[in-house]
NUNU-702976 format. One record per residue (C-alpha): residue in three letters; x, y, z negated. Coordinates in steps of 0.5 Angstrom, whole numbers, plus 500, padded with zeros to 3 digits. Layout:
BEGIN
ALAXYZ
...
//
This chain:
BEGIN
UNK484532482
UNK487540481
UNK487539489
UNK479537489
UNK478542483
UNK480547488
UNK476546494
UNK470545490
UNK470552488
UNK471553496
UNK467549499
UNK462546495
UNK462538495
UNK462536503
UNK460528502
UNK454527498
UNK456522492
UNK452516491
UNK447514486
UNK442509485
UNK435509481
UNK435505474
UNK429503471
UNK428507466
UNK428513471
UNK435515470
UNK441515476
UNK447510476
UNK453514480
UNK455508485
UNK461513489
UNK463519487
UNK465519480
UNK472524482
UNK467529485
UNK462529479
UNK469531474
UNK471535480
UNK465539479
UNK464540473
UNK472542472
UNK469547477
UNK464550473
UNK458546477
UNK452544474
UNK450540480
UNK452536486
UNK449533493
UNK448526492
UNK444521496
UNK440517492
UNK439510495
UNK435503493
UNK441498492
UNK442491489
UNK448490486
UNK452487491
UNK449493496
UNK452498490
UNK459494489
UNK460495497
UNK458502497
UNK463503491
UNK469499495
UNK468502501
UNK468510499
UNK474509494
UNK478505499
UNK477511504
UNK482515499
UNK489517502
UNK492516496
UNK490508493
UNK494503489
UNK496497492
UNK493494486
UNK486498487
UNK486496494
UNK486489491
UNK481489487
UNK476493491
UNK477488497
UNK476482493
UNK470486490
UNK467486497
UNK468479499
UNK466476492
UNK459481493
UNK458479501
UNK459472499
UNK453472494
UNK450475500
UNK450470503
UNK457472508
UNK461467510
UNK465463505
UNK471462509
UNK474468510
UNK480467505
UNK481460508
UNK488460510
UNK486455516
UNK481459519
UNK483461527
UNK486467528
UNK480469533
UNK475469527
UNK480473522
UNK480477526
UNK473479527
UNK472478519
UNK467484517
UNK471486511
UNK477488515
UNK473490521
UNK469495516
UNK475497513
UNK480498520
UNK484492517
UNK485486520
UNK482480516
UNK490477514
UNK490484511
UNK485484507
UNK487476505
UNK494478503
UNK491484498
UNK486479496
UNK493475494
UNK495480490
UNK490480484
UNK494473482
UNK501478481
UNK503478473
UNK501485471
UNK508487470
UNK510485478
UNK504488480
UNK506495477
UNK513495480
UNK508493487
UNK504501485
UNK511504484
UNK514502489
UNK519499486
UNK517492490
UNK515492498
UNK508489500
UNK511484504
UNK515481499
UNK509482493
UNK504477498
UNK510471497
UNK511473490
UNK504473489
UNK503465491
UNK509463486
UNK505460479
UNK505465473
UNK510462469
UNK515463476
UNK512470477
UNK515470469
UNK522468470
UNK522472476
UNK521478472
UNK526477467
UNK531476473
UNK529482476
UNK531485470
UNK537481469
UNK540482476
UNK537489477
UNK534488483
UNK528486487
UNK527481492
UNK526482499
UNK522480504
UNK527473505
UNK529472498
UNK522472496
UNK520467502
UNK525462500
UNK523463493
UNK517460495
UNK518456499
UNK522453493
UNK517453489
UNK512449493
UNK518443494
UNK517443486
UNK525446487
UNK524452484
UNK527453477
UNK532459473
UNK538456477
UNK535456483
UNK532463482
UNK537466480
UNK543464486
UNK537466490
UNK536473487
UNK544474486
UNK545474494
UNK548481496
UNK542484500
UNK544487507
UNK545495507
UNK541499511
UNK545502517
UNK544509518
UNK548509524
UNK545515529
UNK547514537
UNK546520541
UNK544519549
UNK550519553
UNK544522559
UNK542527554
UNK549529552
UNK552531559
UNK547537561
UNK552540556
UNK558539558
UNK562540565
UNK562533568
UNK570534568
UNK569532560
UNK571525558
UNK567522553
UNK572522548
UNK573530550
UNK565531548
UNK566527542
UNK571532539
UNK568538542
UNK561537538
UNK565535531
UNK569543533
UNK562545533
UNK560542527
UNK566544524
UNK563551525
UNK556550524
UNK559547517
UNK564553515
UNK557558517
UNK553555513
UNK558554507
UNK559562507
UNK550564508
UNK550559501
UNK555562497
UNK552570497
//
């Protein structure tokens, strides 16, 4: 907000907010609240705003499509705004079966909310899949602390599930991966899924993430005589590092 203070007082508002007339001859700000704050943090009394004759579905796509423009939207805000724009262009008369699992690839494809937003239709679905998540679990989603990929799994299990899964979590100290949360719910719609069966699959140690750095023998050989073997080259770089370490001690201990 700081970031945008700033820039107002530099540049003034350079995309016009949105507002539609009411009835009583006053505006309803659609799109642009945090420029509207922004400006007046800045001292500002006005701001550029276009004023256009909405209904309130129009109004409700108008306010998703400018909020979810932001750089820095929550999973779960982008959850909400998605669900908003379907369930505002299903009103409108859109096609209702956009959320259809069955639907073909050709036509999600060509869905209006993901086309409108650079997304493709199973995007916007499994944003949409979210707002089925327990608050609790939806946090973790916005912290970071649970990927995107496994939160769409986690989010077809039933609440009492997500509930159990969540004490879990706590319990073990640690969130499920992409395949863990497949399998849990796998489990869950074979009617299999129980604390037992959660539990084994949550205790499973997951695989470390390697950090191994491969150099390209072809970039390498520029370097060194041809004479060099490949073990010869090994030791010369680790000198080298040896010697670039040792400088770099010596600079950070003045």
């Amino acid at each position: 907000m700081m970031e945008l203070v700033e820039s107002v007082k530099q540049f003034g508002v350079l995309v016009p907010a949105i507002a539609r007339p009411r009835e009583d001859g006053s505006y309803e700000l659609i799109a642009g609240h945090r420029r509207q704050k922004a400006c007046e943090l800045a001292g500002l009394d006005s701001m550029p705003v276009i004023v256009m004759n909405l209904d309130d579905n129009d109004a409700i796509i108008q306010m998703v499509e400018s909020n979810i423009q932001r750089e820095n939207i929550l999973p779960s805000e982008r959850a909400k705004a998605y669900k908003l724009k379907m369930e505002a262009l299903k009103r409108q008369g859109a096609r209702s079966d956009l959320t259809s699992p069955k639907i073909s690839a050709k036509f999600r494809s060509d869905d209006s909310v993901g086309d409108e937003a650079g997304v493709s239709g199973d995007t916007v679905r499994n944003y949409i899949a979210l707002n089925n998540l327990i608050p609790e679990l939806m946090e973790m989603v916005d912290e970071k602390r649970i990927a995107l990929s496994p939160a769409y799994q986690i989010a077809a299990l039933p609440k009492e599930s997500q509930e159990q899964l969540l004490d879990t979590i706590e319990s073990e100290q640690a969130t499920p991966s992409l395949s863990q949360a497949q399998r849990l719910r796998k489990l869950s719609q074979a009617g299999e899924l129980n604390e037992d069966t959660m539990l084994s699959i949550m205790m499973e140690q997951k695989k470390p993430v390697r950090n191994d750095i491969t150099l390209s023998g072809d970039k390498l050989k520029k370097y060194f005589p041809r004479s060099y073997s490949p073990k010869r080259i090994e030791e010369t770089i680790f000198k080298l590092l040896d010697v670039w370490l040792k400088k770099r001690q010596r600079e950070n201990s003045r």
